[in-house]
C-alpha positions as CSV (number, residue, x, y, z in Angstrom):
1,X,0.0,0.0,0.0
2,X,3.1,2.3,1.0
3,X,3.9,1.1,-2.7
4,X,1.5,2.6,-4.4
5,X,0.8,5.8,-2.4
6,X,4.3,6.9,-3.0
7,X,4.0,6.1,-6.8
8,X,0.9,8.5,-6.9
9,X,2.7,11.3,-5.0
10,X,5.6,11.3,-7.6
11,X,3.1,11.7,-10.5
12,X,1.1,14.9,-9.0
13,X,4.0,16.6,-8.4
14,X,6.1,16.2,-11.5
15,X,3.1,16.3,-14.2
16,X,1.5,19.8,-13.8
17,X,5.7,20.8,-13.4
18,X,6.4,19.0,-16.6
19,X,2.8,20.4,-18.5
20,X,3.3,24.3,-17.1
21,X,6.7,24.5,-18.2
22,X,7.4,23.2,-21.2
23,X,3.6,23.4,-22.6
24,X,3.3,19.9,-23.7
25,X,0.4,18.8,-25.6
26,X,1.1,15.2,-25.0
27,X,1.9,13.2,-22.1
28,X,5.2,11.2,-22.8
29,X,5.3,9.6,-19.8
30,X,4.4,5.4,-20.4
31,X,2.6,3.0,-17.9
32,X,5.1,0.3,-17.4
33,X,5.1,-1.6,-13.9
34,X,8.2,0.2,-11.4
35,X,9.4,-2.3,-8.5
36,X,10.1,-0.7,-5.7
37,X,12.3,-2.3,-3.4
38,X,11.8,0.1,-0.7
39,X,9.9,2.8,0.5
40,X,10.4,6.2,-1.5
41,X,12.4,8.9,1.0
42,X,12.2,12.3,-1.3
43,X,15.1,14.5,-0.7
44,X,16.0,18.0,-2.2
45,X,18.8,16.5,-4.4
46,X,16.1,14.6,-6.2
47,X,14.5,18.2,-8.0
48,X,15.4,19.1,-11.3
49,X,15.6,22.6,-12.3
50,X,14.2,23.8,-15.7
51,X,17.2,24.7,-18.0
52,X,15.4,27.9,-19.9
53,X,12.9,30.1,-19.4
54,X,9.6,29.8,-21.5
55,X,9.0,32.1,-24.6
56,X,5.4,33.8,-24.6
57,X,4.3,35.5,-27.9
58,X,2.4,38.2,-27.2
59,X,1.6,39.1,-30.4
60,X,-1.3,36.6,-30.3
61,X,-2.6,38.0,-27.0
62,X,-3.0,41.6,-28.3
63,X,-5.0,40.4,-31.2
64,X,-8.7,41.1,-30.6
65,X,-11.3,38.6,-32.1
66,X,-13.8,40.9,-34.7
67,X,-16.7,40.9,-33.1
68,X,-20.2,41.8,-35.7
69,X,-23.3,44.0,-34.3
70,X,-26.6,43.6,-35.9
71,X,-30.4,45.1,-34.9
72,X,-33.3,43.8,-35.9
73,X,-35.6,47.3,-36.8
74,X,-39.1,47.0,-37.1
75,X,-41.0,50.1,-38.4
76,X,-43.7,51.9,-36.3
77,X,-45.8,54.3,-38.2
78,X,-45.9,58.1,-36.2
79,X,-48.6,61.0,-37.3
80,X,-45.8,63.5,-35.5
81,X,-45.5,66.4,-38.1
82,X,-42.6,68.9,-37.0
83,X,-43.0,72.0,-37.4
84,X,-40.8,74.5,-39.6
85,X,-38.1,76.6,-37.9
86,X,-38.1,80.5,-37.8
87,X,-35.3,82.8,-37.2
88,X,-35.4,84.3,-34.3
89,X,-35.2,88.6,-34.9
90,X,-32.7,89.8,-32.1
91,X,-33.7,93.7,-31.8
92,X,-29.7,95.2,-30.9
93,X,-29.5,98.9,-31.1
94,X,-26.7,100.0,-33.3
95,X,-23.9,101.7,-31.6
96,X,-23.9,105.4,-33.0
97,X,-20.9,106.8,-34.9
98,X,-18.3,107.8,-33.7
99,X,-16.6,110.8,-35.6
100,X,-13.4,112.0,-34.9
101,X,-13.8,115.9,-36.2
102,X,-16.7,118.4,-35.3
103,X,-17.4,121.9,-36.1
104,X,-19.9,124.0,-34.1
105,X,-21.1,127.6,-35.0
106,X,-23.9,129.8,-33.4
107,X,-24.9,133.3,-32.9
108,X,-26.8,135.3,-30.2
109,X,-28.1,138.2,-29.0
110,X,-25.5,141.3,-28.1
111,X,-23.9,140.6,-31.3
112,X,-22.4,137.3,-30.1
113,X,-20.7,134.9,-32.8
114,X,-19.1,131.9,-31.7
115,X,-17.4,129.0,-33.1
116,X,-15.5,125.5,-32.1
117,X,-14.0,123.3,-34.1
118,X,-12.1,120.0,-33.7
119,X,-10.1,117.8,-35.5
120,X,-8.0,114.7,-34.9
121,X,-6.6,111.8,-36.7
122,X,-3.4,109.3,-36.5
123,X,-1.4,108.0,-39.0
124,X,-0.9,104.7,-37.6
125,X,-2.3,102.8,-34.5
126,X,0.3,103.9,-32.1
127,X,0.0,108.0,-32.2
128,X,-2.8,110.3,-32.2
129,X,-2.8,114.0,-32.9
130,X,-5.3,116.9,-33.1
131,X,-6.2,120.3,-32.9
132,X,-8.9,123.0,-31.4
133,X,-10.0,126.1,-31.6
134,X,-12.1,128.0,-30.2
135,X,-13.5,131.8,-30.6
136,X,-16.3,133.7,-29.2
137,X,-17.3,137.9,-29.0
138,X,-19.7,140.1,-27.8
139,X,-19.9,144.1,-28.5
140,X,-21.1,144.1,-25.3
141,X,-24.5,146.2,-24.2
142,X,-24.8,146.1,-20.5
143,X,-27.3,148.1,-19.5
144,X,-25.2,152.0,-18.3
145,X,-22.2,151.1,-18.9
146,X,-21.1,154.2,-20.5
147,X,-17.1,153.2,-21.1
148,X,-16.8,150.0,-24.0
149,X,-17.8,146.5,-22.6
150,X,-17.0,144.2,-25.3
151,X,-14.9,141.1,-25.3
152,X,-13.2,138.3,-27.2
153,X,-11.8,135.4,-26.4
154,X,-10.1,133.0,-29.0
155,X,-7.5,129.9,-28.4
156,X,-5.6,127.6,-30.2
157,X,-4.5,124.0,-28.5
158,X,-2.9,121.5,-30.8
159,X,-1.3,117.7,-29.1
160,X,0.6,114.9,-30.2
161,X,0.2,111.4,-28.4
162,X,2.9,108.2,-29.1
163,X,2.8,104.9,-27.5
164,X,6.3,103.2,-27.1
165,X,7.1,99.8,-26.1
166,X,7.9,100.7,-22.3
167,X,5.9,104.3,-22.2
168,X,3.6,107.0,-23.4
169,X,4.5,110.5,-24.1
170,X,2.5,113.3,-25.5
171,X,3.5,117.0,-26.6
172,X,1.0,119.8,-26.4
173,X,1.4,123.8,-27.6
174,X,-1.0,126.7,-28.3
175,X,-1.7,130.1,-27.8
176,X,-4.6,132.1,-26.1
177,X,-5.7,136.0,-26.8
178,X,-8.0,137.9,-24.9
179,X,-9.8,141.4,-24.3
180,X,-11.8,143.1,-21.6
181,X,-12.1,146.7,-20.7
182,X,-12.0,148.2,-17.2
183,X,-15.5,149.8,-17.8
184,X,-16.8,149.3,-13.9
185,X,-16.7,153.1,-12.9
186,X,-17.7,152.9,-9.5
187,X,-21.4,154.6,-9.0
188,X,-20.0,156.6,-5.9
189,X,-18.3,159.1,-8.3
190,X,-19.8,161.5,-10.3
191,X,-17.7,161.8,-13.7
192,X,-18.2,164.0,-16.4
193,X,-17.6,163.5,-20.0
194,X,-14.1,164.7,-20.3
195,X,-12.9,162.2,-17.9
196,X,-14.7,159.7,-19.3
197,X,-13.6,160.5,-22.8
198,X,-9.7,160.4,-21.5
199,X,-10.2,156.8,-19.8
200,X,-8.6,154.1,-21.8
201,X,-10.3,151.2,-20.9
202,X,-8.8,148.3,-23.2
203,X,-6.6,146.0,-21.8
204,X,-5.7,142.5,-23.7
205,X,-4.1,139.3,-22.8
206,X,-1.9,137.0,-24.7
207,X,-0.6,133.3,-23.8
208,X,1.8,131.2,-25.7
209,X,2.5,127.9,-23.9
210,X,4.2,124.5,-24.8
211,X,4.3,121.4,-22.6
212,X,3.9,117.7,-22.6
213,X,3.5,114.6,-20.3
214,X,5.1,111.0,-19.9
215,X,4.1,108.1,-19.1
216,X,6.1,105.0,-17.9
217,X,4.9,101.3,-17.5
218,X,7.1,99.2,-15.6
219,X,9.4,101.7,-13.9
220,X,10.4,103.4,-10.7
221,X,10.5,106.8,-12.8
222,X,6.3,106.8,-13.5
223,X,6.6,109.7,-15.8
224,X,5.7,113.6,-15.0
225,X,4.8,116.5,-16.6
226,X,6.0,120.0,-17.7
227,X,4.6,123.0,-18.9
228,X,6.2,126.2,-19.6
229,X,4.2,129.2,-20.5
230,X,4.5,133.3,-21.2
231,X,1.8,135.6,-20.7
232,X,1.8,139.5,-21.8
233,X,-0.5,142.3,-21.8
234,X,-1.0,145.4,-23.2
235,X,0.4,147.6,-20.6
236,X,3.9,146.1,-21.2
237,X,3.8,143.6,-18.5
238,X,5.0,140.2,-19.5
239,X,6.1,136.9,-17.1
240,X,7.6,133.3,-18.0
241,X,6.6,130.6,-15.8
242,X,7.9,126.4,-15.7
243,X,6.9,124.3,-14.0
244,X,7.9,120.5,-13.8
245,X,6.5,117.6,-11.7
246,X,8.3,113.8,-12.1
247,X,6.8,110.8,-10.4
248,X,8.3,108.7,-8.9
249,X,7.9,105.0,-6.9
250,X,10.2,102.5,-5.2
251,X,9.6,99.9,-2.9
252,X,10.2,99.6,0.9
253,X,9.6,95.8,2.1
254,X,6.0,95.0,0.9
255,X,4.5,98.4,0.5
256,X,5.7,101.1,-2.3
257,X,6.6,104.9,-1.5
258,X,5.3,106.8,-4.1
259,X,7.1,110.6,-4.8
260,X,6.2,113.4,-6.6
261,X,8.4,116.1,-7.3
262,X,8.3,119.7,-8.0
263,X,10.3,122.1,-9.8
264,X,8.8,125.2,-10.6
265,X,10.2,128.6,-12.1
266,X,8.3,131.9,-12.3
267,X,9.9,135.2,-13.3
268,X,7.8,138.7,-14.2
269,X,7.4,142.2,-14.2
270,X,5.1,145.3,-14.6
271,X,6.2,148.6,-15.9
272,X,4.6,150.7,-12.9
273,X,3.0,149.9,-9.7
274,X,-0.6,151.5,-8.8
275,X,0.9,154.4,-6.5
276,X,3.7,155.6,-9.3
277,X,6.0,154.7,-12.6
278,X,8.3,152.6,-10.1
279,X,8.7,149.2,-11.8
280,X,7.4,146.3,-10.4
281,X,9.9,142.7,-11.0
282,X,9.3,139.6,-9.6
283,X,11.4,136.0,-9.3
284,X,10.7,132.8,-7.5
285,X,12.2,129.0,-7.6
286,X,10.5,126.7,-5.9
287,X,11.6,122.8,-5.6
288,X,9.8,120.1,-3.7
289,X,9.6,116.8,-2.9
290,X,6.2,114.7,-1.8
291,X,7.0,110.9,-0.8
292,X,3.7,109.1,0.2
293,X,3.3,105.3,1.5
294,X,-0.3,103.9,0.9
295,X,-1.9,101.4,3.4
296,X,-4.6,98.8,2.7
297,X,-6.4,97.1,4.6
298,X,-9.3,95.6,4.1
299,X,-11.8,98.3,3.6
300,X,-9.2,101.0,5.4
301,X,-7.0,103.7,3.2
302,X,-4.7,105.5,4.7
303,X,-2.1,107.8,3.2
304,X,1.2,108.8,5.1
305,X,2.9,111.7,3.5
306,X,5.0,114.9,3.9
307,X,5.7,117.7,1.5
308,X,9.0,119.2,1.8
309,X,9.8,122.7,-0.3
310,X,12.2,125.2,-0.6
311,X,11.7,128.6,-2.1
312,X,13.5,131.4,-3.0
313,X,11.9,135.0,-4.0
314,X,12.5,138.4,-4.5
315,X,10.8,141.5,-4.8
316,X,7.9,142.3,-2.6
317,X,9.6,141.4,0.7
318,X,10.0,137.7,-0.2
319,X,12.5,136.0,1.4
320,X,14.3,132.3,0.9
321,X,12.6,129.9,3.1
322,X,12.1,125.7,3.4
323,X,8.5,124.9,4.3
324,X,7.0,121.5,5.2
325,X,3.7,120.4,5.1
326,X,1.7,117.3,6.7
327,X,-0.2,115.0,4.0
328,X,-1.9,112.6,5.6
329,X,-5.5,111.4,4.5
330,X,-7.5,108.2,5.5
331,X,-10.9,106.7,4.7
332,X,-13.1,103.5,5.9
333,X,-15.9,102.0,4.3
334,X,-18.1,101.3,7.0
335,X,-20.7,100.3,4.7
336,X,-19.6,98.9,1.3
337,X,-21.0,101.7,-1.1
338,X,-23.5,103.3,1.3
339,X,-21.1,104.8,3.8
340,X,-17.1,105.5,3.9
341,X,-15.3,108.1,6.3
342,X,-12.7,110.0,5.4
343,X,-10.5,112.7,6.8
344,X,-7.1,114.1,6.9
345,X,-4.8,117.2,7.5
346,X,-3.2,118.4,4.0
347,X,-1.0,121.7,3.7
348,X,0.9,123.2,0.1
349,X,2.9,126.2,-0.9
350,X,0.6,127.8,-3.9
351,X,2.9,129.7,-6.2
352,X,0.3,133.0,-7.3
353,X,1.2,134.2,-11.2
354,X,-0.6,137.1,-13.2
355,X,-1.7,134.8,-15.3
356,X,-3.7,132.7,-12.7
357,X,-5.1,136.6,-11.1
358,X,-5.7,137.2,-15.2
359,X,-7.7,134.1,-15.8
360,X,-9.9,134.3,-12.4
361,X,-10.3,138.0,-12.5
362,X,-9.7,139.8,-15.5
363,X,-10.5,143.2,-14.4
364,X,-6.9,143.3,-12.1
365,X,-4.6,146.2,-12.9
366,X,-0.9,145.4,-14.3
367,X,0.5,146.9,-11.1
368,X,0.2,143.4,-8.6
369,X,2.5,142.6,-6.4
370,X,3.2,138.4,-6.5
371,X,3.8,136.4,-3.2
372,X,3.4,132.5,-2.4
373,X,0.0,131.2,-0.2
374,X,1.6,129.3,2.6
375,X,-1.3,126.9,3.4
376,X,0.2,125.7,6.9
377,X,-2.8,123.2,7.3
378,X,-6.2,122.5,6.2
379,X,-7.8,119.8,8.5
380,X,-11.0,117.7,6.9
381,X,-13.8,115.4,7.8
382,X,-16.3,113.8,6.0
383,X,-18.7,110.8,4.7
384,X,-19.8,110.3,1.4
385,X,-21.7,107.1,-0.4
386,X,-25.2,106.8,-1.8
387,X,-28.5,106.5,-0.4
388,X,-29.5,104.4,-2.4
389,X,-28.2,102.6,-5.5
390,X,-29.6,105.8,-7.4
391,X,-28.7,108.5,-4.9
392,X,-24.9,109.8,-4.2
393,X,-23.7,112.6,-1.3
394,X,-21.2,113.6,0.1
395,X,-21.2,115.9,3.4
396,X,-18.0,117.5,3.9
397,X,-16.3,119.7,7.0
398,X,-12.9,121.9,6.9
399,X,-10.7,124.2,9.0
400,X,-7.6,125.7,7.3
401,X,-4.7,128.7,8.2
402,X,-3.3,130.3,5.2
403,X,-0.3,133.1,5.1
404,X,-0.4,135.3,2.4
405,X,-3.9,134.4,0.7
406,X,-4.7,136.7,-1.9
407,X,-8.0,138.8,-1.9
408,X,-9.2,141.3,-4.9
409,X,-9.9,144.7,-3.8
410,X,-10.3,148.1,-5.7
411,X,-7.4,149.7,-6.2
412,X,-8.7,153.5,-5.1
413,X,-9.7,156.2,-7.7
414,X,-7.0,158.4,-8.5
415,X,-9.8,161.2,-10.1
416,X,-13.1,163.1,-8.0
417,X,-14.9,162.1,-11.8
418,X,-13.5,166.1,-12.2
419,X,-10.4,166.2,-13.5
420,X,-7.7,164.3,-15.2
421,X,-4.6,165.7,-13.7
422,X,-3.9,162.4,-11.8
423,X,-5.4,160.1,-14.0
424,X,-2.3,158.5,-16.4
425,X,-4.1,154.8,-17.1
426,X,-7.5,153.4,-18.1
427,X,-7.3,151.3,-14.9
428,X,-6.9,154.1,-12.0
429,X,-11.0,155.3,-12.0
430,X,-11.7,152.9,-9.4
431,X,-12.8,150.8,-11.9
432,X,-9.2,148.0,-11.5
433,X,-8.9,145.3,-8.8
434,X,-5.7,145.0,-6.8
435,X,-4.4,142.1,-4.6
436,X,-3.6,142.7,-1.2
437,X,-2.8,139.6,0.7
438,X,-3.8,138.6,4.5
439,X,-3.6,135.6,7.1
440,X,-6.9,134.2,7.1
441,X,-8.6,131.1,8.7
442,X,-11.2,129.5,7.0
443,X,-14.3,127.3,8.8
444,X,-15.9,125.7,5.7
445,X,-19.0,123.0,5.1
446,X,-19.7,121.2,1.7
447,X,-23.0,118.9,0.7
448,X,-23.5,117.7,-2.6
449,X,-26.1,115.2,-3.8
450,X,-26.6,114.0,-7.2
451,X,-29.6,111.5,-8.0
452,X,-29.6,109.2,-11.1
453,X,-33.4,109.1,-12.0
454,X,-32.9,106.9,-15.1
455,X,-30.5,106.7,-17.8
456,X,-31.8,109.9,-19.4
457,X,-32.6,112.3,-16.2
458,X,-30.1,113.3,-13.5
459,X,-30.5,116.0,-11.2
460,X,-28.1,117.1,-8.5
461,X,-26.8,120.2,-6.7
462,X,-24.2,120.9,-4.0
463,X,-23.9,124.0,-1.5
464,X,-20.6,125.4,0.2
465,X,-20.4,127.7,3.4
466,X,-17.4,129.4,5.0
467,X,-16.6,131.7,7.8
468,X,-13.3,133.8,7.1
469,X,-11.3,135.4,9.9
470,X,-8.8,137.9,8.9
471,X,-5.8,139.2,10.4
472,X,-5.1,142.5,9.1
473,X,-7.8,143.4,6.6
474,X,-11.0,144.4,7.6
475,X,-12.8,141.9,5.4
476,X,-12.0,139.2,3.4
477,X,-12.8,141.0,0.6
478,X,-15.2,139.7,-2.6
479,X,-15.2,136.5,-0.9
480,X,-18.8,135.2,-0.4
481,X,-19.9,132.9,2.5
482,X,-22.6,131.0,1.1
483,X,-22.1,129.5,-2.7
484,X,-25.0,126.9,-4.1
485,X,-25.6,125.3,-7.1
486,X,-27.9,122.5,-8.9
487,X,-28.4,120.9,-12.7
488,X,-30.7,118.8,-13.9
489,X,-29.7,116.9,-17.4
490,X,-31.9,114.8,-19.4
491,X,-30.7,112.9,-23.2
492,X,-32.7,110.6,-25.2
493,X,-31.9,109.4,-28.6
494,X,-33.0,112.8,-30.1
495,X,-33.1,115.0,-27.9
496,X,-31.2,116.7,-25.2
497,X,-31.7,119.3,-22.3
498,X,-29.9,121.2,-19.4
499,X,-30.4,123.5,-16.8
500,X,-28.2,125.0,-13.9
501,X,-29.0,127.6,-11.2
502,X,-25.8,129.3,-9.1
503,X,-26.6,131.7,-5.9
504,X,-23.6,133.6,-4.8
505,X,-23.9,135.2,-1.5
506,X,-23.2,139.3,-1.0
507,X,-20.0,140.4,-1.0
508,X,-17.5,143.3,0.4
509,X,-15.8,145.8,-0.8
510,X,-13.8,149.4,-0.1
511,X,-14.0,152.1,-2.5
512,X,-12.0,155.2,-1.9
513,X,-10.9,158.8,-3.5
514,X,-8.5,161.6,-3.7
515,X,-11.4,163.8,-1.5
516,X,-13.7,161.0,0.4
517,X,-11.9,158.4,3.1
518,X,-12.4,154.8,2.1
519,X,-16.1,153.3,2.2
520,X,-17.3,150.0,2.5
521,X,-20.0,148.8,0.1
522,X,-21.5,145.9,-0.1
523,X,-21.9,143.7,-3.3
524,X,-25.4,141.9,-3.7
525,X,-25.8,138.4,-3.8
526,X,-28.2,137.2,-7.4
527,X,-28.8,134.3,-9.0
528,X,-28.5,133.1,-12.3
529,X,-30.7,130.8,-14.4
530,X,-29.3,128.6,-17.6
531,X,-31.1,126.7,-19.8
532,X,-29.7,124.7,-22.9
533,X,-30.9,122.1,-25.5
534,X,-30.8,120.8,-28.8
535,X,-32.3,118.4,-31.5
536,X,-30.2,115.3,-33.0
537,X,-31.4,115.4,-36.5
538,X,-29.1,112.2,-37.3
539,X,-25.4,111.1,-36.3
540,X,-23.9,114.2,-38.3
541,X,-26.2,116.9,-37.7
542,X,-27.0,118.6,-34.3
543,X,-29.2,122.0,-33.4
544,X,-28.5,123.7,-30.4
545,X,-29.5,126.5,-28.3
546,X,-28.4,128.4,-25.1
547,X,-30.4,130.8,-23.2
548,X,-27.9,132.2,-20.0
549,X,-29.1,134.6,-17.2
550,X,-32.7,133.9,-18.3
551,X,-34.3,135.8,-14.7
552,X,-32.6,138.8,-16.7
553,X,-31.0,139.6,-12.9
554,X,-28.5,142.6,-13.4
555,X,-26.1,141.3,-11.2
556,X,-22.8,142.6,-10.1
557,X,-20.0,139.8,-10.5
558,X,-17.2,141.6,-9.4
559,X,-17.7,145.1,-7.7
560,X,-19.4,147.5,-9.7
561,X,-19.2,145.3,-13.0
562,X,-22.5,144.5,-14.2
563,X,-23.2,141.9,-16.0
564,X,-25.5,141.3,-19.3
565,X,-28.9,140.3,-18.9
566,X,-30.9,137.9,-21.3
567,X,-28.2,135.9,-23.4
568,X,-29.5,133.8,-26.1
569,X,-27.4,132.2,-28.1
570,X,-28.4,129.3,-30.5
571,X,-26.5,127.4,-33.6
572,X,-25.3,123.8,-35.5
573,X,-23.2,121.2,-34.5
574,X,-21.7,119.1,-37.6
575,X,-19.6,115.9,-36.9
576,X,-17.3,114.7,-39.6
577,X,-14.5,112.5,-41.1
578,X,-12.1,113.0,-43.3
């Protein structure tokens, strides 16, 4: 039995070893008889080991078998009847067309021609250039005026943009004449014809300028701009003013400091000063430098800056000084677009120039003396946001100390309205404003509010309050307290309409002459009504009219200059290509 067992051991272990690794389709082994003489002891020595490994071709096992699909479709009969598509009309306003060149030309009432015209083009994708004029007159008409009144004003601006690889830079230049007449004799003084008839009122500016600005992308030198202008007159006073201000930024750990610098130049002179033929020169350099560092934080701004000047002067007791000034500002949005605070304390050295009297008031004599505003600080609060998503404000609260703040003030009559023995220039009836300069503080409150009715309609208005306190001058002369304002604009496709209404609160003034000690008078407050519309007859053609001062109020804008009533003005607008 041992016999037989052992025999049947030996075959199931060699057979599967013998089929799986040689892959034998036939057993080889026979069935003769084995005698055993004794029991079978296996041992380790008996194994054999398999000589080479086996060869598997895979190319059969990546070979995929074709395997055939087949339906068997039986019809089913359907009454379904589809309907025929239809294109869908999208309705898509057309954008209008844009035109790079206008004209516009009217005429009005007091013998008022006026035109505008525009043009500007490129010769490739990377520059732009243009030019505009501008021109409008009146022969004037105020209502007792007795000297001339009329006026022109005509300008001439012409630019040239390039875009580089790494920045922008443009080039601008143009000229500017003007011309007013002194013709506010002040109502105090009686004059008689022969004064009036020796009074040469006209008095005509002229501005040549040339300037440009840069632009830098990726860059601690951000670019700046410069202008340099000269401005003359007809009484032989001339003045050449540059001024320069490069930006600049660099960074400080994680945060940037952002700089802006000044250079400024201003040199001038007058041919006589008010109280004789002494000439009147004037020089100033100013440099400055303005680093900033910007903070944000979540919904917090702040601003962390100082302004740092130096400035050297002469004539008029100016003397070489270094200023510095905080600039600090900072708002929160305590509200995402309903509410943010802001706040901060600011201060500046304001370089004053004949030209900038000249373009504010330009009824001054050519006999001013120039000095800098030292504004040493000028603290503000206020909130601003909307309403609602329609309806913007913004409330606004300010105290400020300035040195040296200009104020216009008659210059005093040098003629009773009698004789002419005193009298040597159209400006020195009483009718010329000079500049005397004082230390004044200033409390001042601002609200505005706009509303957003629809796309077409928008209405808003804004009002501004301040309470001057001099130093030296009695009052702060033609400076109102109370100023307010408010517009309403509506445009549809075709038509277009505007109106504004101002209110300017009374002013002071001083009036004096050769026999009478100086008197105050007072300067009425008035308002003044201004309508304007127009009809788009297509994307060329436009129609306009203007109708200003339309309560007729004869209203003094500056002391005894009067103003004309009823202005109509209407004309064409054409828009054009070349």
């Amino acid at each position: 039995m041992k016999k037989y067992i052992s025999i049947l051991t030996i075959l199931l272990v060699t057979t599967p070893i013998a089929i799986g690794a040689q892959e034998r389709k036939k057993d080889t082994i026979g069935t003769e008889v084995i005698n055993v003489v004794k029991s079978y002891t296996p041992t380790v020595s008996d194994a054999f080991k398999i000589k080479s490994s086996p060869e598997i071709d895979t190319n059969d096992i990546n070979i995929k078998k074709p395997i055939s699909y087949s339906i068997f479709s039986i019809p089913v009969a359907s009454t379904f009847t589809p309907n025929k598509g239809k294109a869908k009309v999208l309705k898509v306003n057309p954008s209008p067309q844009v035109y790079d060149n206008y004209i516009s030309a009217g005429f009005g009432n007091f013998s008022t021609p006026g035109v505008e015209l525009f043009i500007h083009g490129n010769s490739n994708r990377y520059n732009n250039f243009g030019a505009f004029f501008n021109f409008i007159s009146s022969k004037g008409g105020i209502n007792n005026v007795v000297l001339d009144d009329d006026y022109f004003d005509t300008r001439l601006d012409l630019f040239y943009k390039q875009e580089e690889r790494d920045f922008n830079w443009q080039l601008n230049a143009g000229a500017r004449m003007q011309k007013y007449n002194w013709y506010g004799l002040p109502e105090q003084i009686v004059f008689n014809q022969t004064v009036i008839d020796a009074i040469d009122e006209q008095q005509k500016y002229t501005e040549i300028y040339v300037g440009g600005k840069m632009d830098y992308k990726d860059s601690f030198f951000q670019g700046g701009t410069v202008e340099s202008n000269r401005f003359t007159d007809d009484a032989g006073s001339a003045e050449i003013h540059f001024l320069a201000k490069p930006k600049i930024e660099f960074p400080i750990a994680s945060e940037y400091i952002n700089a802006d610098v000044r250079l400024e130049f201003l040199r001038g002179k007058f041919l006589r000063n008010y109280e004789d033929t002494d000439e009147l020169k004037y020089s100033f350099f100013n440099i400055g430098f303005n680093p900033s560092l910007e903070i944000l934080r979540n919904n917090l701004t702040v601003n962390l800056g100082v302004k740092l000047l130096y400035s050297s002067g002469s004539g008029s007791g100016n003397e070489n000084q270094g200023y510095y000034y905080p600039n600090v500002t900072a708002s929160y949005k305590l509200i995402d677009e309903v509410l943010t605070l802001y706040g901060g304390v600011t201060g500046d050295l304001h370089q004053n120039t004949f030209k900038g009297f000249a373009d504010e008031n330009p009824f001054v004599s050519p006999t001013l003396t120039m000095k800098r505003i030292d504004e040493q600080y000028n603290g503000f609060f206020g909130l601003k946001g909307k309403l609602a998503s329609n309806i913007g404000y913004n409330f606004k609260a300010s105290y400020s100390n300035e040195r040296d703040k200009p104020l216009y003030k008659l210059n005093a009559s040098k003629t009773s309205g009698t004789t002419i023995d005193l009298l040597g220039a159209g400006y020195e009836a009483g009718n010329s404003f000079g500049v005397v300069y004082d230390t004044i503080k200033t409390i001042s409150g601002f609200a505005e509010v706009t509303i957003d009715f629809s796309k077409q309609l928008k209405l808003g208005g804004n009002a501004e309050f301040n309470q001057y306190d001099t130093k030296n001058e009695a009052k702060a002369w033609n400076l109102p307290a109370l100023k307010v304002s408010a517009f309403a604009d509506y445009n549809n496709e075709n038509w277009f309409a505007g109106a504004n209404i101002f209110y300017v609160g009374s002013r002071k003034d001083e009036i004096s002459t050769p026999i009478n000690p100086a008197v105050v008078v007072t300067v009425g407050d008035y308002v003044d009504l201004n309508l304007n519309g127009g009809y788009k007859f297509g994307e060329k053609l436009t129609v306009f009219a203007k109708v200003n001062n339309l309560l007729s109020s004869d209203y003094q804008k500056y002391t005894n200059y009067y103003v004309q009533g009823l202005q109509v003005f209407g004309g064409l607008t054409y828009k054009f290509d070349f």
